[in-house]
C-alpha positions in Angstrom: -12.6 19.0 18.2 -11.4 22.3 16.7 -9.1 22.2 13.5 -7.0 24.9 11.9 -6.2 25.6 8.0 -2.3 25.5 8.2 -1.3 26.0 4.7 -2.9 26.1 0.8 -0.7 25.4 -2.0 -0.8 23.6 -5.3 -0.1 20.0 -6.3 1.4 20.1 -9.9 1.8 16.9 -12.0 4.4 16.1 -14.8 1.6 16.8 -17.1 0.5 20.4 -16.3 -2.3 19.9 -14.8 -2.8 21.8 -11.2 -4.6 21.0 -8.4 -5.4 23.1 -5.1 -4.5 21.7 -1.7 -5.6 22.9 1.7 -4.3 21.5 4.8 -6.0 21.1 8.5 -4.7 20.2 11.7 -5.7 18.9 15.1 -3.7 18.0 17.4 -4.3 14.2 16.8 -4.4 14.3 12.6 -3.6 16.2 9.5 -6.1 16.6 6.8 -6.1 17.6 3.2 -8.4 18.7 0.8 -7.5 18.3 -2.8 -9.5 20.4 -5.4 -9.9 20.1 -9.1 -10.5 23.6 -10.3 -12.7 22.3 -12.7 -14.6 20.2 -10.5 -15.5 22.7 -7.8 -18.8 21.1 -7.1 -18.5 18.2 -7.8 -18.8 14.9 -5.0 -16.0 14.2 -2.5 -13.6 11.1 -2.3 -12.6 10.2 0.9 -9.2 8.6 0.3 -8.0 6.0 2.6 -4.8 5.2 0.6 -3.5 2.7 2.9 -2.5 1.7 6.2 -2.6 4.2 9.0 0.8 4.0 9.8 1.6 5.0 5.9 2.8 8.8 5.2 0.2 10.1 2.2 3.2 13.0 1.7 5.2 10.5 0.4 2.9 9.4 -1.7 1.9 12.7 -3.0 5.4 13.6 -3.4 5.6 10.4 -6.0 2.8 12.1 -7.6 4.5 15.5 -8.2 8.3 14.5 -8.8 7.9 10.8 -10.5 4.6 11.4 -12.4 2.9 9.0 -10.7 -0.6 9.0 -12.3 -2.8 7.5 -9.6 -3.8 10.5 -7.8 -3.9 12.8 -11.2 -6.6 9.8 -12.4 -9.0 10.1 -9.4 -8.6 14.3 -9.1 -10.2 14.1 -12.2 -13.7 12.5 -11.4 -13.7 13.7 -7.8 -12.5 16.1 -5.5 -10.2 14.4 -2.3 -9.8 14.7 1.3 -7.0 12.8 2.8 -6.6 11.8 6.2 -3.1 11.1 8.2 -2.6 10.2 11.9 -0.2 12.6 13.6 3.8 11.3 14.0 4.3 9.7 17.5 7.3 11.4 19.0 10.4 9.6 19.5 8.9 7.1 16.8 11.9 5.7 16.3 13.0 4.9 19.7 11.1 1.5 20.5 13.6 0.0 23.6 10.4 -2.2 25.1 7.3 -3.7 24.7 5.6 -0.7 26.3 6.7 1.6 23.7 5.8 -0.8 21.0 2.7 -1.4 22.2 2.0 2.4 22.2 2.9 2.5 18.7 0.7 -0.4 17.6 -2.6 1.1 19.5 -1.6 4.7 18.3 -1.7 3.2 14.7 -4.5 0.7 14.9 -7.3 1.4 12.2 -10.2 1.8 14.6 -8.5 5.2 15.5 -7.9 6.3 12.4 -11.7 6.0 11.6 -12.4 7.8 14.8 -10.4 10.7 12.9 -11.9 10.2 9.7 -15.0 10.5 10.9 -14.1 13.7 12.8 -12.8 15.0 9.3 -15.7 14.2 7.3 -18.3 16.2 10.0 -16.1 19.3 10.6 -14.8 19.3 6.4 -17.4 18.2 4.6 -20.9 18.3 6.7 -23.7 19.4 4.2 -21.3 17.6 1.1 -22.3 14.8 -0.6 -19.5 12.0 -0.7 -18.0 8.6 -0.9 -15.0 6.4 0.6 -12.2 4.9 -1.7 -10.2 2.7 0.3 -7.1 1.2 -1.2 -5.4 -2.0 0.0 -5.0 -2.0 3.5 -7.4 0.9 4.0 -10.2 -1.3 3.7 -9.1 -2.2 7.4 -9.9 1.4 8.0 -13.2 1.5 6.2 -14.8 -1.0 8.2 -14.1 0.3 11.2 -15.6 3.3 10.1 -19.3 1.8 9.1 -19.3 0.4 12.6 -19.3 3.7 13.9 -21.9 5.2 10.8 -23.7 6.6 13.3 -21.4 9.1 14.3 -21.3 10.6 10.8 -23.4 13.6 10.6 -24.3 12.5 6.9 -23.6 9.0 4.9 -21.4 8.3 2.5 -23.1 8.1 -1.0 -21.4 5.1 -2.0 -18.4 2.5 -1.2 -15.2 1.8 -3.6 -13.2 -0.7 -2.9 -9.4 -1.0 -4.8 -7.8 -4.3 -4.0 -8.9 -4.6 -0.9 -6.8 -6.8 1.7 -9.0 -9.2 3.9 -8.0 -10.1 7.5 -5.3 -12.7 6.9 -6.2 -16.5 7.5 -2.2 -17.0 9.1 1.0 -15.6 9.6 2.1 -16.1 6.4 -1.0 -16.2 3.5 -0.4 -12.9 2.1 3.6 -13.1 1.9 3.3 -16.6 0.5 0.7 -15.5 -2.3 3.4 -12.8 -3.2 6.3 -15.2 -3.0 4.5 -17.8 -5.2 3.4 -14.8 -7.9 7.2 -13.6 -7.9 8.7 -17.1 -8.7 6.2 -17.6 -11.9 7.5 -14.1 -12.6 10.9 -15.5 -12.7 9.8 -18.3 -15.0 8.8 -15.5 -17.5 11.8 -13.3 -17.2 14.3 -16.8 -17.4 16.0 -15.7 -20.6 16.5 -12.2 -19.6 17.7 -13.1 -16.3 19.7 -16.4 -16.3 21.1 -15.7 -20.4 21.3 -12.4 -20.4 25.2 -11.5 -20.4 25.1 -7.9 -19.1 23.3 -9.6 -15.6 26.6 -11.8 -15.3 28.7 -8.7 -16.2 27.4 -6.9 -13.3 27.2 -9.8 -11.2 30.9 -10.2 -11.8 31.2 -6.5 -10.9 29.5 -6.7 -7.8 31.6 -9.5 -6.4 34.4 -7.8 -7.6 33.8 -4.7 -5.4 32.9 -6.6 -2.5 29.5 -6.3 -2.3 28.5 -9.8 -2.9 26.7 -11.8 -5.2 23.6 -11.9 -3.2 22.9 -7.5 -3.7 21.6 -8.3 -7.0 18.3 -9.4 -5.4 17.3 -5.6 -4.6 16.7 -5.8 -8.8 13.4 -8.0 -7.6 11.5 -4.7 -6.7 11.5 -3.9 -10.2 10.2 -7.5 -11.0 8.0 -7.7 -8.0 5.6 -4.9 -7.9 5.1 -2.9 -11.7 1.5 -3.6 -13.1 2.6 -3.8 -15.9 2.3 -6.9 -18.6 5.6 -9.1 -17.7 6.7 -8.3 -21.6 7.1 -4.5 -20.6 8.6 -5.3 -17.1 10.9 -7.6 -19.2 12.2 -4.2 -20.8 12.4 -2.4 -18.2 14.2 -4.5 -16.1 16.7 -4.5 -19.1 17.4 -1.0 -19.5 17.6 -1.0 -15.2 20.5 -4.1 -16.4 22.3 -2.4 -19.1 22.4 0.8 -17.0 23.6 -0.5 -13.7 26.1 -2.3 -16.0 27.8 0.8 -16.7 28.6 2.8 -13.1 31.5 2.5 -11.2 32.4 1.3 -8.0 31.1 4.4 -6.1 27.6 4.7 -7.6 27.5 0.7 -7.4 27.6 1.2 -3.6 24.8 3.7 -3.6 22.3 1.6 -5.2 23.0 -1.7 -4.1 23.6 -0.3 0.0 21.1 -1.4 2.5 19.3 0.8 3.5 17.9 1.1 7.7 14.2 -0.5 7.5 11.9 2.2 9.4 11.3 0.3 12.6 7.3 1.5 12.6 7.0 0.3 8.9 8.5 -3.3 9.9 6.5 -3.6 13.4 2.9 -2.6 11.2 3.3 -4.5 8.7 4.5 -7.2 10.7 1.1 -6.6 12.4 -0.7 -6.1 9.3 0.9 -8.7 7.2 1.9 -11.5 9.7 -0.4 -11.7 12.3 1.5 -14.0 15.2 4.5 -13.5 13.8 6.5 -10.4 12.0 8.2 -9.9 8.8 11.7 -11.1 8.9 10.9 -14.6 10.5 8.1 -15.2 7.8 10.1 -14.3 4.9 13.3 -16.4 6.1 10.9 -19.1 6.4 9.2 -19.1 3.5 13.0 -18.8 1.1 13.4 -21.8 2.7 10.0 -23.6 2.2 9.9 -22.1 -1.2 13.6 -21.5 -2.7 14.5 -19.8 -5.9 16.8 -21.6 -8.2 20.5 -19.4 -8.5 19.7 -17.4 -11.0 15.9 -15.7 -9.9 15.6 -12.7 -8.4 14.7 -13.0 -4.5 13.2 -9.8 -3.3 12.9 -11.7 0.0 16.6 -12.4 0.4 17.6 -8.5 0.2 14.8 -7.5 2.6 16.0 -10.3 5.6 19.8 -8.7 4.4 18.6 -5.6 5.6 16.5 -6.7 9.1 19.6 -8.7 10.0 21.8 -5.6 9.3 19.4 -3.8 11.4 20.7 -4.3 14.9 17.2 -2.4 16.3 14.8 -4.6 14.7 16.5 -7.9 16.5 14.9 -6.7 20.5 11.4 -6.7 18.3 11.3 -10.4 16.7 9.1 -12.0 19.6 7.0 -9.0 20.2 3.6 -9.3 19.5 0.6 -6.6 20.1 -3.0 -7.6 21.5 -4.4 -4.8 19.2 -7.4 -5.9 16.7 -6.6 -4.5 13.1 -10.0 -5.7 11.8 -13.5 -5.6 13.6 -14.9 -8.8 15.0 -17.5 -10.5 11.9 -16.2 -7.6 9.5 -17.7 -9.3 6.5 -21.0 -9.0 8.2 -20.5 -5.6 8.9 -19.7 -5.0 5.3 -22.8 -6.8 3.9 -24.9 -5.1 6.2 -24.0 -1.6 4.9 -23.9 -2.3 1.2 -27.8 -3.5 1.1 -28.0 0.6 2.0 -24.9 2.0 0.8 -23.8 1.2 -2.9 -20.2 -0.4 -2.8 -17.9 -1.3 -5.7 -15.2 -3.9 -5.5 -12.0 -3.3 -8.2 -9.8 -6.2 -8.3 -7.2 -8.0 -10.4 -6.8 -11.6 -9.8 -3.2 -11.3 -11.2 -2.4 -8.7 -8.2 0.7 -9.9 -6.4 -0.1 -8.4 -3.3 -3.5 -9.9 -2.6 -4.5 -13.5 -3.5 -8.0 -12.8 -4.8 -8.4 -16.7 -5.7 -7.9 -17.5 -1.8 -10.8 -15.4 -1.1 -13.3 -16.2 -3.5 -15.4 -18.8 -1.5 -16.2 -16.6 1.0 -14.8 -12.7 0.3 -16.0 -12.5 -3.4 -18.2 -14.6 -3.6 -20.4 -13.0 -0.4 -20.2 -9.4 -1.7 -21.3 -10.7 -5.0 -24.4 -10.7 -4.0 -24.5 -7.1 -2.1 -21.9 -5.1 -4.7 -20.7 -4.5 -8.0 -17.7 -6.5 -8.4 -15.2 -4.7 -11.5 -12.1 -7.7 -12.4 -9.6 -6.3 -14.9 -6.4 -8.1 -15.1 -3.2 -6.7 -15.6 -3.6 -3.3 -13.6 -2.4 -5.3 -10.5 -2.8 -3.3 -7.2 -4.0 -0.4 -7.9 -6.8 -1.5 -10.5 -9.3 0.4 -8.8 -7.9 3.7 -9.8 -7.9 3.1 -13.6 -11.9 2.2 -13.1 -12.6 5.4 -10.7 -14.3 7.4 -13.5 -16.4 4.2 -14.6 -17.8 4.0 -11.0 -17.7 7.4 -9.9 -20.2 7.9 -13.3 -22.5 5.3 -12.0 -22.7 6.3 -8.8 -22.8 10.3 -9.1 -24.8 12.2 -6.4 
């Protein structure tokens, strides 16, 4: 497969520092080389930030314009070369299970490693590198090592950032996430069920006509931060005190629902829910596991929006025959780190995974055939505050 350099430019972050980028393009993927000036030589990350059906622009656009510092940490211990499946078009136009169906086998991980794979031999052929996959690019990952062979040379080592194992049901990963939001709750009560700028703009919302129930959207910013739950407890504060003060107008703005983007909900659903999809799990489980009045119920906003989404409603008994991970993956996976050195980051506070649900078999297993790194309170994305650690013991 031939591949064209498109465009070179420069990623700047809030702090000054500069990095050059250099994009490539088949006509099945985009790829893009990151480079740290000061680390022309140095080994190459291959970053598989996520799912394939996530946009790494976006992402690199939090980088540049919210100071995002995940990217800016691993750009300095390695060079990185991102890979992105190519936009279907008419993405958004999913009318039958035909079209769905092409979406969910375009998207599937097994070819996204095919492209990968394709990057790493025409990018970086005679280049000593690694893989970094992140969350649900561990999907990715393995799909890749059973297709080793096709790399021209090996990877020189393994990293693993909160990884998400194949789910054991429909809803294991949602209800770890649930559960780890609702002791989040406990720990916020006083700011949240006491705090008499919440009832102000509770009262304001109703007022308006924008219902009570808007003020759920406020559980993103309990939800996700990594932060300790005493500086999300500010945080979510100052959001408080400042929604407190807009008017009607900008009221509407924030608290609006916004269109799900139908391929996020039918991947995830995929991803997330295997069986199932998104909005009947999550209506199921704020029923099996309610929130008292006053908590926060990130849930509750999301089903708002599906249910105000008249396209998602032809999609709700659709479900794809496409594998997402390879049959005996953790085999696969031991198999390759007795040759290969792998690292496994992980929180066991992480809200998105439920490490404790994995440790008689996930954890446990690869104890034995990597080097496990736990550091609690970095949630998610623990495995990029420990990149220079590893990357240091595992230089080429």
């Amino acid at each position: 497969m031939s591949i064209e350099t498109t465009e070179r430019s420069k990623l700047n972050m809030a702090g000054g520092a500069q990095f050059d980028v250099t994009t490539f393009e088949t006509g099945h993927y985009k790829a893009t080389k990151f480079i740290n000036p000061a680390l022309p030589n140095r080994a190459w990350c291959v970053y598989l930030c996520d799912a394939p059906h996530a946009n790494f622009d976006a992402f690199i656009e939090d980088t540049e314009t919210r100071g995002i510092k995940s990217m800016e940490t691993i750009l300095q211990a390695s060079n990185v070369l991102m890979v992105q499946r190519n936009r279907l078009s008419g993405e958004t136009d999913f009318s039958d299970a035909l079209s769905i169906a092409a979406l969910v086998d375009h998207y599937n991980p097994a070819a996204m490693a095919d492209n990968c794979i394709d990057a790493v031999n025409l990018l970086l052929p005679d280049t000593d590198y690694g893989f970094l996959a992140q969350g649900s690019g561990f999907s990715v990952l393995l799909w890749i090592l059973t297709e080793i062979d096709n790399l021209k040379n090996r990877p020189k080592y393994v990293y693993l950032s909160s990884p998400i194992p194949e789910p054991d049901n429909a809803s294991a990963l949602l209800n770890h996430s649930r559960s780890r939001v609702l002791a989040r709750n406990h720990q916020l009560k006083a700011l949240l069920d006491k705090n008499p700028v919440m009832a102000l703009l509770k009262r304001k919302l109703d007022d308006q006509g924008h219902g009570e129930t808007k003020i759920h959207k406020l559980a993103k910013s309990i939800a996700h931060p990594s932060h300790p739950i005493g500086l999300i407890g500010i945080n979510v504060e100052k959001e408080i005190d400042h929604l407190a003060t807009l008017d009607a107008s900008n009221l509407s703005q924030v608290f609006r629902y916004a269109p799900p983007n139908p391929t996020h909900f039918i991947m995830d659903s995929h991803y997330l829910t295997p069986g199932s999809n998104l909005a009947k799990v999550k209506n199921e489980l704020i029923t099996s596991m309610p929130y008292d009045a006053w908590m926060m119920d990130e849930f509750r906003f999301d089903c708002d929006e599906y249910n105000a989404a008249n396209d998602l409603k032809n999609l709700a008994d659709y479900s794809a025959d496409t594998r997402f991970f390879p049959q005996d993956w953790l085999q696969t996976l031991t198999r390759y780190a007795t040759v290969i050195p792998t690292h496994i980051a992980f929180d066991p506070t992480d809200i998105a995974v439920p490490f404790e649900d994995y440790t008689g078999e996930f954890l446990t297993t690869m104890d034995d055939f990597a080097t496990l790194h736990e550091r609690e309170g970095y949630g998610h994305w623990v495995g990029h505050s420990l990149i220079r650690r590893v990357s240091g013991r595992i230089a080429v």
